[in-house]
Each structure stands twice: as C-alpha cells, then as structure tokens.
PQR file of N, CA, C, O and H, with PARSE charges and radii, in Angstrom:
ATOM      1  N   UNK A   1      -1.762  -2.151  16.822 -0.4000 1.5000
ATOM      2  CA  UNK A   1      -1.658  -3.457  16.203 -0.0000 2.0000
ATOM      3  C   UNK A   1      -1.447  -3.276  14.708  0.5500 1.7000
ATOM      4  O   UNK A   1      -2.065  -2.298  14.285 -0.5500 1.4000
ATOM      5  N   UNK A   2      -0.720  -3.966  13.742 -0.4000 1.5000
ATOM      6  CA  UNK A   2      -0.506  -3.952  12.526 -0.0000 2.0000
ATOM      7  C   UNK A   2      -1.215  -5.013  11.623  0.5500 1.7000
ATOM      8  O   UNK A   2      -1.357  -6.135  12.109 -0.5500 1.4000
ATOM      9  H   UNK A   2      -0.218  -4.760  14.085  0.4000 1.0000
ATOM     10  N   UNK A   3      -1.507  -4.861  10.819 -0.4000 1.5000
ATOM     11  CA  UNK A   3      -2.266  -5.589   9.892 -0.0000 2.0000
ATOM     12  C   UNK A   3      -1.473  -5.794   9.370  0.5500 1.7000
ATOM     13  O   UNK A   3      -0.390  -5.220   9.479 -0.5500 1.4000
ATOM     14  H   UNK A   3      -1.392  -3.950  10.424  0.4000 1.0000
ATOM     15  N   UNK A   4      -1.915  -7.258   8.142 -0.4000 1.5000
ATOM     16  CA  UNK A   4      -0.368  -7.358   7.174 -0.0000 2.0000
ATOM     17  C   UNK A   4      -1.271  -7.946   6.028  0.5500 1.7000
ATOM     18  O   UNK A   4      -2.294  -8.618   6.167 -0.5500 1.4000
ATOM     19  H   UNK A   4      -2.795  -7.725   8.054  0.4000 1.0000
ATOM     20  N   UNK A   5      -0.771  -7.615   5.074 -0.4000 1.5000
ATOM     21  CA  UNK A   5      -1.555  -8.151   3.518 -0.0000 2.0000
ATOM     22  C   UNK A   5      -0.567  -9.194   2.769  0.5500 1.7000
ATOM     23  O   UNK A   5       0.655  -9.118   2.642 -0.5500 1.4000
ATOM     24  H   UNK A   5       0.059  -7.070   4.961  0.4000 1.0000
ATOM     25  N   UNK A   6      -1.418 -10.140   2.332 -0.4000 1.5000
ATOM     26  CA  UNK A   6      -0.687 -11.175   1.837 -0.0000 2.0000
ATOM     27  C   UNK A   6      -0.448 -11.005   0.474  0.5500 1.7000
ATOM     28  O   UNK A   6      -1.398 -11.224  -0.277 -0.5500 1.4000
ATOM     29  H   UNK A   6      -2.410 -10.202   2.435  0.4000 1.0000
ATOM     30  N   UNK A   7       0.767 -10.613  -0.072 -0.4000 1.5000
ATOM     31  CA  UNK A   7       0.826 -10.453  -1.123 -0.0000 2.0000
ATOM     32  C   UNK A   7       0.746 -11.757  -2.134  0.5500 1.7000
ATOM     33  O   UNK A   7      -0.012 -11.808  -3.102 -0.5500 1.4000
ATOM     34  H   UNK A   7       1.539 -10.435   0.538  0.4000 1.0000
ATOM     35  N   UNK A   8       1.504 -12.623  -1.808 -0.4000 1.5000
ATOM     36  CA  UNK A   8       1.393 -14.148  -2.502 -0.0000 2.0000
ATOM     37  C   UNK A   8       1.776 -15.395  -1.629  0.5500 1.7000
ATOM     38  O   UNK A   8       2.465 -15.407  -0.609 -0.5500 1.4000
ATOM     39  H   UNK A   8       2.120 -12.582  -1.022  0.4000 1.0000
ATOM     40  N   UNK A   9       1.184 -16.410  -2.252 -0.4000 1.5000
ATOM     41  CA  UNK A   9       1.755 -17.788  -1.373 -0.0000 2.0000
ATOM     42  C   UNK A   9       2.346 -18.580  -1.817  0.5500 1.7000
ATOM     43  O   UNK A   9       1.773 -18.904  -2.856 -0.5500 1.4000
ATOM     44  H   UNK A   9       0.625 -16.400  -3.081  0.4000 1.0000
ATOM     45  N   UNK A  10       3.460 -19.317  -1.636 -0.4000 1.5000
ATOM     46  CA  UNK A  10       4.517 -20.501  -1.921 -0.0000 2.0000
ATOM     47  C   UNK A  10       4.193 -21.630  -1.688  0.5500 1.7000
ATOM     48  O   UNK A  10       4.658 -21.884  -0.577 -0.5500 1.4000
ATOM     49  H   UNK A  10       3.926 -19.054  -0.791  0.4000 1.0000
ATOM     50  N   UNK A  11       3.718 -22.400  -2.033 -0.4000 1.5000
ATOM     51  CA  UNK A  11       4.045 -23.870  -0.949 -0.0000 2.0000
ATOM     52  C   UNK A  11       5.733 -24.122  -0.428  0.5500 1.7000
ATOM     53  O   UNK A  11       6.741 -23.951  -1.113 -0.5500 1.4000
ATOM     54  H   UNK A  11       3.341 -22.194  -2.936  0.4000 1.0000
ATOM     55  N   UNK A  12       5.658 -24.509   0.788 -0.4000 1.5000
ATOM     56  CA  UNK A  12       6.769 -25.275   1.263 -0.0000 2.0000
ATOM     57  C   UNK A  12       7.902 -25.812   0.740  0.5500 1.7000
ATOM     58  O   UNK A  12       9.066 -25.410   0.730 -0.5500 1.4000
ATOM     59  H   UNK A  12       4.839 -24.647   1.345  0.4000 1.0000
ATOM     60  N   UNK A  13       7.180 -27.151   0.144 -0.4000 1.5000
ATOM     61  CA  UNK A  13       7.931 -27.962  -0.852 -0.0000 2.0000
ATOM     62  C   UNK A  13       8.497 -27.508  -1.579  0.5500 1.7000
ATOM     63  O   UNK A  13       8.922 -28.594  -1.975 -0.5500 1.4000
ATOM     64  H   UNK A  13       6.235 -27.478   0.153  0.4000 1.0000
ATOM     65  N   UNK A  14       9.192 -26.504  -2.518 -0.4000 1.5000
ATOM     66  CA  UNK A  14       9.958 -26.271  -3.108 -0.0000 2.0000
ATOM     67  C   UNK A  14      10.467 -26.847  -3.698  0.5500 1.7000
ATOM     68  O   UNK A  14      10.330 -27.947  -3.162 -0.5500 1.4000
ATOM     69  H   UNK A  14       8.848 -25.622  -2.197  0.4000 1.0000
ATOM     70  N   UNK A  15      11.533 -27.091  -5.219 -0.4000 1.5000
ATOM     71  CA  UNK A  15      13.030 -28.019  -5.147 -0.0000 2.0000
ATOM     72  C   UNK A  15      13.900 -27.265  -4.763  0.5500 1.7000
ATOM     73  O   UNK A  15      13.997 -26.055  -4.559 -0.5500 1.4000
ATOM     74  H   UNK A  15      11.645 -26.197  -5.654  0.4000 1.0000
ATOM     75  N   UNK A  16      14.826 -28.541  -4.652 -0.4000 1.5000
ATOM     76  CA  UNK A  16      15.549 -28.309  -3.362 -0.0000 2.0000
ATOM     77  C   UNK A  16      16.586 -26.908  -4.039  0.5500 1.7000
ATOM     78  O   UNK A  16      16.815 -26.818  -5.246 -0.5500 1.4000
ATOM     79  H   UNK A  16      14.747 -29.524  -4.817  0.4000 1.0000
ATOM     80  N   UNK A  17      17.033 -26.068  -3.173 -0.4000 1.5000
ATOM     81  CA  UNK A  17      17.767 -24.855  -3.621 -0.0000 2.0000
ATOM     82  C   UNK A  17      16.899 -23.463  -4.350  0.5500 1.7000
ATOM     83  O   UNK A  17      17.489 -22.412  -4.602 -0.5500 1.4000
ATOM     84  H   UNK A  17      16.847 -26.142  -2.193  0.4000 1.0000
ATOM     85  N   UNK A  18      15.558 -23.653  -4.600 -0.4000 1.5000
ATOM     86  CA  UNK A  18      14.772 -22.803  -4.847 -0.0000 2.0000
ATOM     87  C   UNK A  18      14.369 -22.507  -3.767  0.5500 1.7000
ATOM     88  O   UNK A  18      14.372 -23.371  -2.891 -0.5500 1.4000
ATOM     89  H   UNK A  18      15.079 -24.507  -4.396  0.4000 1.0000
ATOM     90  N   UNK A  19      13.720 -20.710  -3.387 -0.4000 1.5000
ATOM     91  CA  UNK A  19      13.429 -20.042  -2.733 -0.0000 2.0000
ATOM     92  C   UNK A  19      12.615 -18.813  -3.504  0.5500 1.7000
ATOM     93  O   UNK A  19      13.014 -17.681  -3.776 -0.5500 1.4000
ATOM     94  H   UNK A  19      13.717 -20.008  -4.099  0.4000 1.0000
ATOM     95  N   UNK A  20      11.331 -19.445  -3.757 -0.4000 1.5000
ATOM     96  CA  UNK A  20      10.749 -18.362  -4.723 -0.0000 2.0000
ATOM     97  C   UNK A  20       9.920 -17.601  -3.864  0.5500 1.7000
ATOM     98  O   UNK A  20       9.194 -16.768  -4.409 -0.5500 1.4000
ATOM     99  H   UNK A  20      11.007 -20.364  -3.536  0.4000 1.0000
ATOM    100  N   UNK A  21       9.880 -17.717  -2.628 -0.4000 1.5000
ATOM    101  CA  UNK A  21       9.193 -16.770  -1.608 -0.0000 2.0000
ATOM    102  C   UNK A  21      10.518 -15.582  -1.424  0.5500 1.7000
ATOM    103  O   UNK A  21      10.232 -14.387  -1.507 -0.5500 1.4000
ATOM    104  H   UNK A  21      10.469 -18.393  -2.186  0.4000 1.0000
ATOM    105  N   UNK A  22      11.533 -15.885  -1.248 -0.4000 1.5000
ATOM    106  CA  UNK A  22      12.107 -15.276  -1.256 -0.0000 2.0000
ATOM    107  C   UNK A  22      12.899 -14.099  -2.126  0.5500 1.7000
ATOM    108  O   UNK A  22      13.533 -13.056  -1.967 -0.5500 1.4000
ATOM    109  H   UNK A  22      11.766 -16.856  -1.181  0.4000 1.0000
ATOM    110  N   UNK A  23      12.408 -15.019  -3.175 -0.4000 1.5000
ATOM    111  CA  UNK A  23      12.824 -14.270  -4.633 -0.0000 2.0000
ATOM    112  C   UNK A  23      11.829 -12.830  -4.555  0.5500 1.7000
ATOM    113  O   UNK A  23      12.060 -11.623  -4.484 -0.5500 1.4000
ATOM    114  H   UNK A  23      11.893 -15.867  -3.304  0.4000 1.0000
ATOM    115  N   UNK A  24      10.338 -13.878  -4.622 -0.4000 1.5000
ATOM    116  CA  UNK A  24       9.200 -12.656  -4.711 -0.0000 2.0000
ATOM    117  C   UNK A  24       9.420 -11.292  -4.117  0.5500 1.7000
ATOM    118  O   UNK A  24       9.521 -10.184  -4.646 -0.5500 1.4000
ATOM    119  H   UNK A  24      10.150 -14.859  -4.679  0.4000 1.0000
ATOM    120  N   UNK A  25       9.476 -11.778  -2.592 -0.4000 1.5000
ATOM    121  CA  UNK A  25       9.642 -10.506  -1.656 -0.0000 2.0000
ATOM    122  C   UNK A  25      10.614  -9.903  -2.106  0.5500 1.7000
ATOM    123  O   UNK A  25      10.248  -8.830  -2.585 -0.5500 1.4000
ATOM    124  H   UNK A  25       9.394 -12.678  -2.163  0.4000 1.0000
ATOM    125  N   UNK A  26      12.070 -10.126  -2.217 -0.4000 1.5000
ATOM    126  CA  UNK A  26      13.066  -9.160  -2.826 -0.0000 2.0000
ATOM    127  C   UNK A  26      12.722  -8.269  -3.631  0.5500 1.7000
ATOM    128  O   UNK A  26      13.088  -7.106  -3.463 -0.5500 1.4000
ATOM    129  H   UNK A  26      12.368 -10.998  -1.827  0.4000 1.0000
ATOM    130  N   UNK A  27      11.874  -8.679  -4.766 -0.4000 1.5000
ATOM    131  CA  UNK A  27      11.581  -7.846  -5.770 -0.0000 2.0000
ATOM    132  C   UNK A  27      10.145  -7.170  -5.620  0.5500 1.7000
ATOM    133  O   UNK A  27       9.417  -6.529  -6.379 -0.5500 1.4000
ATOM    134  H   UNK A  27      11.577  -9.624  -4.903  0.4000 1.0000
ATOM    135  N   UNK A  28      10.081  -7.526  -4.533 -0.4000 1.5000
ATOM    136  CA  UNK A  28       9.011  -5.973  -3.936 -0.0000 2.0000
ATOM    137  C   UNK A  28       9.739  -5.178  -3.170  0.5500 1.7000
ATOM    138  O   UNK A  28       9.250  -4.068  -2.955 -0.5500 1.4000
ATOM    139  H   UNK A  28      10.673  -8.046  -3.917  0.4000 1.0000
ATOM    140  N   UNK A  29      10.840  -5.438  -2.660 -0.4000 1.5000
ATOM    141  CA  UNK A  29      11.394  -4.872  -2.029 -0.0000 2.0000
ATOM    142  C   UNK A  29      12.223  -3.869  -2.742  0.5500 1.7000
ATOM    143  O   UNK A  29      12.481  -2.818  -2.155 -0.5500 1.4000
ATOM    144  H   UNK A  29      11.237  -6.339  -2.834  0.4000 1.0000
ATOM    145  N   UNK A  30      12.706  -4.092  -4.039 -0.4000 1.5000
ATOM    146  CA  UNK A  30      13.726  -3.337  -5.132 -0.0000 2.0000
ATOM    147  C   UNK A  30      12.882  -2.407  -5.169  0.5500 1.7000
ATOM    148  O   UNK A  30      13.269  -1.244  -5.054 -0.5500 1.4000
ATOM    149  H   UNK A  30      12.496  -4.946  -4.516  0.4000 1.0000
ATOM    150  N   UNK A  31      11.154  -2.798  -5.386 -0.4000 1.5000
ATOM    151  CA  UNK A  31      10.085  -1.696  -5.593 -0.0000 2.0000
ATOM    152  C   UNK A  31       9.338  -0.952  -4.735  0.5500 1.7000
ATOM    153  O   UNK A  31       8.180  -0.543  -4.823 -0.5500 1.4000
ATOM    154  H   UNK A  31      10.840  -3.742  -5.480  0.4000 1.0000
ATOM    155  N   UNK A  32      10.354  -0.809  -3.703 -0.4000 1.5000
ATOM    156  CA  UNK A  32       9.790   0.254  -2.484 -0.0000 2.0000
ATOM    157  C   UNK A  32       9.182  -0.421  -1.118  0.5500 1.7000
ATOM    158  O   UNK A  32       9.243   0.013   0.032 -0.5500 1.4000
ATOM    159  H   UNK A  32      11.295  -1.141  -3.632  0.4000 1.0000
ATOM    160  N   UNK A  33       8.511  -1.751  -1.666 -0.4000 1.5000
ATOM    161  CA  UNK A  33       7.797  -2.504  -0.652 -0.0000 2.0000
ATOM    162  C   UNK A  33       8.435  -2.919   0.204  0.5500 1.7000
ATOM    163  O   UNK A  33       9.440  -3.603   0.007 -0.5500 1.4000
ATOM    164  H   UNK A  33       8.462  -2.104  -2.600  0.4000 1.0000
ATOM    165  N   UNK A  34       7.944  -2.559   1.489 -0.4000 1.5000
ATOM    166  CA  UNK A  34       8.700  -3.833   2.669 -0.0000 2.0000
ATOM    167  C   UNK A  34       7.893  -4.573   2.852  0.5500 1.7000
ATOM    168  O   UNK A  34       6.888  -4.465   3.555 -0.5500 1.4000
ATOM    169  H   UNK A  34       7.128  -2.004   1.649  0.4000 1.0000
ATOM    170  N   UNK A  35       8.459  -5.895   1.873 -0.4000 1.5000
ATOM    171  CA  UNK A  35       7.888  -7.415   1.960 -0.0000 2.0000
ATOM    172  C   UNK A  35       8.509  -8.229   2.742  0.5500 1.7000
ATOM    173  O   UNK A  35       9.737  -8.142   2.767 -0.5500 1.4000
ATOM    174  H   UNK A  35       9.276  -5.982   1.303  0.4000 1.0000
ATOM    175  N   UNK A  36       8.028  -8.945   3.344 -0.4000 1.5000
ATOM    176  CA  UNK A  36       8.845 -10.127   4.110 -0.0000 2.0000
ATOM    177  C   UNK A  36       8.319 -11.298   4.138  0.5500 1.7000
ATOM    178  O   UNK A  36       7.197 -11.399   3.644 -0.5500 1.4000
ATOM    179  H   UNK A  36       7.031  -9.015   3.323  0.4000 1.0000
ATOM    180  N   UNK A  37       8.711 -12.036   4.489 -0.4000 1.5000
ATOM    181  CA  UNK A  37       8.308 -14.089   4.246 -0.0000 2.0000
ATOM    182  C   UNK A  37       7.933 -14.316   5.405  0.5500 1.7000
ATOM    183  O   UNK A  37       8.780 -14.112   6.275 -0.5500 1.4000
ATOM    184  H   UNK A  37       9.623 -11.954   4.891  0.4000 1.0000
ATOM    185  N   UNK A  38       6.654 -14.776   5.819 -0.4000 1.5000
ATOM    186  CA  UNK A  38       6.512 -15.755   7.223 -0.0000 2.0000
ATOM    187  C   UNK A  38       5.890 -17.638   6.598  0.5500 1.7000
ATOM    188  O   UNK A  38       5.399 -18.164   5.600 -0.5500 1.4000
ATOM    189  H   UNK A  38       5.966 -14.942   5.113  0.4000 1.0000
ATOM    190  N   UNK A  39       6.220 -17.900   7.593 -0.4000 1.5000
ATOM    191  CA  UNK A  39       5.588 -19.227   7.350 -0.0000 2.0000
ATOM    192  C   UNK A  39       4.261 -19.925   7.693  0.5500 1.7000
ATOM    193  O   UNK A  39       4.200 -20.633   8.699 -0.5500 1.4000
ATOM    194  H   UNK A  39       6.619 -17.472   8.404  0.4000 1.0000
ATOM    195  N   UNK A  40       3.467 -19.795   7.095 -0.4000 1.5000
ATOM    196  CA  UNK A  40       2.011 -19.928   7.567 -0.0000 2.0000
ATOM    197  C   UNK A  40       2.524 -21.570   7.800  0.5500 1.7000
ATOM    198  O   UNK A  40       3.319 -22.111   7.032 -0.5500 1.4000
ATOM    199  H   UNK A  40       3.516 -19.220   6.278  0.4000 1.0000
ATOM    200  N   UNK A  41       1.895 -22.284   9.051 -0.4000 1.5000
ATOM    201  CA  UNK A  41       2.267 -23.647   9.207 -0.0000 2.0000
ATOM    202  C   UNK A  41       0.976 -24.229   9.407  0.5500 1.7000
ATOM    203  O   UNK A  41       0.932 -25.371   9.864 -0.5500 1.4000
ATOM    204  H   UNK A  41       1.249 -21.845   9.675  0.4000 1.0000
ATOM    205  N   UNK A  42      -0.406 -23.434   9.053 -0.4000 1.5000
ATOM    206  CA  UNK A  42      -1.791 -24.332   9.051 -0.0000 2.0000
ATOM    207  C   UNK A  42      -1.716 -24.688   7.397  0.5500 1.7000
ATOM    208  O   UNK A  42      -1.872 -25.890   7.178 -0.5500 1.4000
ATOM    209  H   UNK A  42      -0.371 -22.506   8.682  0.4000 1.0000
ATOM    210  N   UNK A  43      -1.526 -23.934   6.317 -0.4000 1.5000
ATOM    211  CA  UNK A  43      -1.389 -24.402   5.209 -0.0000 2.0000
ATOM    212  C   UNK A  43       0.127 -24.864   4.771  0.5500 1.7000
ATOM    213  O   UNK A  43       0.325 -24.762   3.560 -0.5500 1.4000
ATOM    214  H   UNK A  43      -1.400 -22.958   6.495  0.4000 1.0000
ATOM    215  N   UNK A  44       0.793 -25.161   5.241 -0.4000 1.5000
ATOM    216  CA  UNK A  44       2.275 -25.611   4.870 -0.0000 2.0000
ATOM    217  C   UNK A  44       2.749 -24.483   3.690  0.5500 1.7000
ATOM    218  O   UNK A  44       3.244 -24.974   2.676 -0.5500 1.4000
ATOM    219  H   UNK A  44       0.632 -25.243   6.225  0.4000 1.0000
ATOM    220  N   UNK A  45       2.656 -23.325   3.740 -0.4000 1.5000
ATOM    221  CA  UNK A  45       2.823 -22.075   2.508 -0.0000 2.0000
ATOM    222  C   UNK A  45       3.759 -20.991   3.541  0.5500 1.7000
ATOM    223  O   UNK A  45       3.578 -20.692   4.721 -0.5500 1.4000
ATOM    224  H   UNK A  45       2.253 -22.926   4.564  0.4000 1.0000
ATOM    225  N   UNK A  46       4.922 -20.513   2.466 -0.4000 1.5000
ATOM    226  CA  UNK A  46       5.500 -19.306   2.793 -0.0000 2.0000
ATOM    227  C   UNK A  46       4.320 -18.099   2.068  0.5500 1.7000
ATOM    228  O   UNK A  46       3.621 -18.155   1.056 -0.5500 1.4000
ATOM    229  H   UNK A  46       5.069 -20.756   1.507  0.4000 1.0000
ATOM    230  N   UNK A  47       4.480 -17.193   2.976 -0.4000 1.5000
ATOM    231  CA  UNK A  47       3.822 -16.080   2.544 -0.0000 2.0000
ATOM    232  C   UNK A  47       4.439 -14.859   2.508  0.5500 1.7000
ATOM    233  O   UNK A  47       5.066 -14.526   3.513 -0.5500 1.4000
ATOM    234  H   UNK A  47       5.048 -17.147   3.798  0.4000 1.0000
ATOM    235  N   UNK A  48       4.398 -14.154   1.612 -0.4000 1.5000
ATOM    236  CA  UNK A  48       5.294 -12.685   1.022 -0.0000 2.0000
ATOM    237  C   UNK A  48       3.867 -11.813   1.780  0.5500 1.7000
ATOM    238  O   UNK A  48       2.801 -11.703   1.173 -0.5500 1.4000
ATOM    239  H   UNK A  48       3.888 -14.425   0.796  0.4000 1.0000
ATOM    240  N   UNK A  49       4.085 -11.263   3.145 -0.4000 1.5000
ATOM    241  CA  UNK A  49       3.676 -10.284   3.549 -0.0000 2.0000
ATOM    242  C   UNK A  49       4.099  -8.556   3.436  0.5500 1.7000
ATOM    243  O   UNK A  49       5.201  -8.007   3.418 -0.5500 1.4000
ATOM    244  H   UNK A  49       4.951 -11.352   3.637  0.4000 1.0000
ATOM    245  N   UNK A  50       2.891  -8.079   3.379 -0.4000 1.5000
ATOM    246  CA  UNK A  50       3.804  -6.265   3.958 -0.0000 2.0000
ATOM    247  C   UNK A  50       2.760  -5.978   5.248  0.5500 1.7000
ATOM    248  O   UNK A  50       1.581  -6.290   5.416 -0.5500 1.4000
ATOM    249  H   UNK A  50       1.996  -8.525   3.393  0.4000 1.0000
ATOM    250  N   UNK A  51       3.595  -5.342   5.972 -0.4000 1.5000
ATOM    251  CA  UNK A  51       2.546  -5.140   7.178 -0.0000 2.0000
ATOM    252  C   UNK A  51       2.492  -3.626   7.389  0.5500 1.7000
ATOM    253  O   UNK A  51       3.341  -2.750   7.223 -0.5500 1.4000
ATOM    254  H   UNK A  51       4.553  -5.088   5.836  0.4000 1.0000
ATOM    255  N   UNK A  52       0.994  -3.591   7.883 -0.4000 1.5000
ATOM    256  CA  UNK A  52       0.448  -2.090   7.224 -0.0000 2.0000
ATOM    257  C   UNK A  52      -0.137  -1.564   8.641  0.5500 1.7000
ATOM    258  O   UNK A  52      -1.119  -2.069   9.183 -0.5500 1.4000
ATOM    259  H   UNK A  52       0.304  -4.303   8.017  0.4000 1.0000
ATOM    260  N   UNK A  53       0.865  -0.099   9.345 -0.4000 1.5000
ATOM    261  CA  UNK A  53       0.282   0.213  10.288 -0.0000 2.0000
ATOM    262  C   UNK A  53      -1.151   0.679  10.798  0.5500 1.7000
ATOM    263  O   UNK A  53      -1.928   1.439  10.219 -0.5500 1.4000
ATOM    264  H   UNK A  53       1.663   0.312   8.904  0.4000 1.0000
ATOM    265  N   UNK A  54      -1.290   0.126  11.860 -0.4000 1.5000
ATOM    266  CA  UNK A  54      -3.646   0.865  12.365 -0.0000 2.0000
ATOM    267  C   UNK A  54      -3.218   2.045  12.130  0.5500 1.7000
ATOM    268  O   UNK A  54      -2.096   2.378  11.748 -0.5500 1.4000
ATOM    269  H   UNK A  54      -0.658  -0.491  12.330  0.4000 1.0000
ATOM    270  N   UNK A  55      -4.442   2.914  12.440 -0.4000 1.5000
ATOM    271  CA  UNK A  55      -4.274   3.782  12.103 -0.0000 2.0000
ATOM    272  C   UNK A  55      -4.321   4.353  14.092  0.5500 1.7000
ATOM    273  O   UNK A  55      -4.638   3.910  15.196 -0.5500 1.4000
ATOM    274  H   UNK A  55      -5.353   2.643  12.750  0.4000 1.0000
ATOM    275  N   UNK A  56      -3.715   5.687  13.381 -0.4000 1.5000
ATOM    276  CA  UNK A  56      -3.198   6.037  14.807 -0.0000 2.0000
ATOM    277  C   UNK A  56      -4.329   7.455  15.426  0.5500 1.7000
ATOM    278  O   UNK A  56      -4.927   8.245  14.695 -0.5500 1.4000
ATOM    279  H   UNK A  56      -3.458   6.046  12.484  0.4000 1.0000
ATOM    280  N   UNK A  57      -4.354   7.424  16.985 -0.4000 1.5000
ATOM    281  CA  UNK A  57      -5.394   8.148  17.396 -0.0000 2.0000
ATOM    282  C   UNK A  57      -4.835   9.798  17.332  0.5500 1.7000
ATOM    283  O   UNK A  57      -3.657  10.055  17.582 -0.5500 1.4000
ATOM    284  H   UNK A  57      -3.869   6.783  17.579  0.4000 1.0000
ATOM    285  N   UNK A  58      -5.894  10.937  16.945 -0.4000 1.5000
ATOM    286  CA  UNK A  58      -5.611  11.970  17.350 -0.0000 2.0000
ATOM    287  C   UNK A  58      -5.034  12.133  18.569  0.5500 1.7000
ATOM    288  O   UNK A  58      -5.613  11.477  19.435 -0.5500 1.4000
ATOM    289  H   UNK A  58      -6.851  10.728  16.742  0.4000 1.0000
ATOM    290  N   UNK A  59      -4.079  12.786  18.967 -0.4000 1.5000
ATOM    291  CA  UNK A  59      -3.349  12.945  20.121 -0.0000 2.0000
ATOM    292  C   UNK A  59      -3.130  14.592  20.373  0.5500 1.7000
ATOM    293  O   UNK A  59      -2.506  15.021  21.344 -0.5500 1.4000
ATOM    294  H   UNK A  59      -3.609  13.319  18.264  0.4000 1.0000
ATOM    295  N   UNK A  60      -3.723  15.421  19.377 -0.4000 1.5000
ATOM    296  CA  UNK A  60      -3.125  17.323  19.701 -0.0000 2.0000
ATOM    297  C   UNK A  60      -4.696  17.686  18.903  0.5500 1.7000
ATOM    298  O   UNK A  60      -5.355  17.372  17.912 -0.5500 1.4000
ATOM    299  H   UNK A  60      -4.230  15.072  18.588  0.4000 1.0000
ATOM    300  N   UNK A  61      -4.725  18.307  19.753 -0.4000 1.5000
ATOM    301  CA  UNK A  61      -6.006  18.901  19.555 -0.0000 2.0000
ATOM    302  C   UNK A  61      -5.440  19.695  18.548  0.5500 1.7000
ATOM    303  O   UNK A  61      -6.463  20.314  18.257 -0.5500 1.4000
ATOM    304  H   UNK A  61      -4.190  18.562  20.558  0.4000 1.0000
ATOM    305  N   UNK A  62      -4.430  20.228  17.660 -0.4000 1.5000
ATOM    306  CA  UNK A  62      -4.600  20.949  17.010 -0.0000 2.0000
ATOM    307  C   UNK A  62      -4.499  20.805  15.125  0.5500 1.7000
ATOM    308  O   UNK A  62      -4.626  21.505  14.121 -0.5500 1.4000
ATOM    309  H   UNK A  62      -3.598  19.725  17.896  0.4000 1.0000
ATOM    310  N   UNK A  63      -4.018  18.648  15.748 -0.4000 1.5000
ATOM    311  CA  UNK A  63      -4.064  17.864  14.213 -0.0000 2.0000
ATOM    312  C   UNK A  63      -6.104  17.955  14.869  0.5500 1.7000
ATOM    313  O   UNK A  63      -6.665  19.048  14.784 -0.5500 1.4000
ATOM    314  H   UNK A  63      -3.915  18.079  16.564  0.4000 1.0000
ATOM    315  N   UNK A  64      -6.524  17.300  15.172 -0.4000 1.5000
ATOM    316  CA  UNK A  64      -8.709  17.435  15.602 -0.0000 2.0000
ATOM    317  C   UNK A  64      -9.057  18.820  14.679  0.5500 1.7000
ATOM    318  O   UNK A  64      -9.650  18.943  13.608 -0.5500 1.4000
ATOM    319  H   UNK A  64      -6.069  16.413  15.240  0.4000 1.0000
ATOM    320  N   UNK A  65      -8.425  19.791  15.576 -0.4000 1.5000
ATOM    321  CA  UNK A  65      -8.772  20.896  14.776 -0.0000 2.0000
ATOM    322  C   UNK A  65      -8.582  21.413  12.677  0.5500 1.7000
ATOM    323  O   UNK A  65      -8.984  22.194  11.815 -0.5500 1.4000
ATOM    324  H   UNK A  65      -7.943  19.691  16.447  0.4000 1.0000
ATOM    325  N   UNK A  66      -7.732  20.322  12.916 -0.4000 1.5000
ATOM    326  CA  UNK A  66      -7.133  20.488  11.134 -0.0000 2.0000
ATOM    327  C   UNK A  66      -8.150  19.601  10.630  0.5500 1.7000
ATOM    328  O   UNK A  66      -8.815  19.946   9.654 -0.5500 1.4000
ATOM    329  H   UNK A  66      -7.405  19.687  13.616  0.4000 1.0000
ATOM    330  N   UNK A  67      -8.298  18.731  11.075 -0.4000 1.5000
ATOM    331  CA  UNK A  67      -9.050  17.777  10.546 -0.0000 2.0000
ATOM    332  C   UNK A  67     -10.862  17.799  10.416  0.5500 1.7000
ATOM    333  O   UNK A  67     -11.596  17.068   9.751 -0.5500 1.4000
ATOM    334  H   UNK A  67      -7.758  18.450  11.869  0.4000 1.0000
ATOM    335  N   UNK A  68     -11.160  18.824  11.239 -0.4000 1.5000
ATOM    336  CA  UNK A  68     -12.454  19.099  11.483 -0.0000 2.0000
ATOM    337  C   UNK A  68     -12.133  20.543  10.279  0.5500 1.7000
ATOM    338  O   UNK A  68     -13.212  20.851   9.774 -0.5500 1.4000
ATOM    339  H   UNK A  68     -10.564  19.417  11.779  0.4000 1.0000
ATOM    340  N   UNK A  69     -11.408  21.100   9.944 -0.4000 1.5000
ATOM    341  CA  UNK A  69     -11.486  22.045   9.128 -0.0000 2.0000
ATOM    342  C   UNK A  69     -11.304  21.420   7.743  0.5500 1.7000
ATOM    343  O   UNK A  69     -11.856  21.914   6.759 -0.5500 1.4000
ATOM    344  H   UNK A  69     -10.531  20.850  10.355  0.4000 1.0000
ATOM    345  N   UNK A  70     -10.634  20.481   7.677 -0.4000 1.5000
ATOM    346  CA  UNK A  70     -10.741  19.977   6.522 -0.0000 2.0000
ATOM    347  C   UNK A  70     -11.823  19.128   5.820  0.5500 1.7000
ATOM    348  O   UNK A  70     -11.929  19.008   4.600 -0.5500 1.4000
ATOM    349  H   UNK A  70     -10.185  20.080   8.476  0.4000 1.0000
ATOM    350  N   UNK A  71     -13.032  18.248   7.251 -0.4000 1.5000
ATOM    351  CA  UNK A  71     -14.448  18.168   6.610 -0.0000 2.0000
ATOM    352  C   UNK A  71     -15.185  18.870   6.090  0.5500 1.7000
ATOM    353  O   UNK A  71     -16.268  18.442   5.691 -0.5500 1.4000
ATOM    354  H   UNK A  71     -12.946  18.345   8.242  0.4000 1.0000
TER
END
C-alpha cells in the first residue's frame, strides 16, 4: 500500500483559467518530486500529493543477513 503526503492545498474555486494546483506540482516536479493533483471532494480542495512507497518485506535471507550485520 502507498502512503501519500500532502504537500499543499488549493481550494477549488479558482479564477477562472488559473490552475495553481497545477502550477505547484509542476514545480516540484522540475525539482525531482513526483507530485501530482487529486481532488479531495470532502473539503472541495485540489491537493499537490507525492506518494511514498511501504516499506517492503525482507524476501532473501541474505539482504536479513546484511541487515542483522549491520545492527
């Protein structure tokens, strides 16, 4: 499952031809970030997300073993 951090929020309303959710994210995006826009529709707000993978299970006993050597 992925988590996602809200980087900032927009309201909706906008004027008309502005897209400053969109603006935002771009320019996290120039800066390495993969930001993207969803639309939260309980607060009427665009939101500039990045979504941040779980973390993933040992699967080779021989990353366990690195990792127990490295405690």
């Amino acid at each position: 499952m992925n988590s996602r951090v809200v980087l900032e929020r927009f309201p909706a309303g906008g004027s008309r031809g502005s897209w400053p959710a969109e603006e935002f994210a771009r320019a996290r995006r120039t800066e390495g970030q993969q930001a993207e826009v969803v639309m939260d529709l309980a607060s009427d707000a665009f939101l500039v997300i990045v979504r941040r993978p779980a973390a993933t299970a040992v699967t080779d006993l021989a990353d366990l073993a690195e990792i127990a050597v490295a405690a």
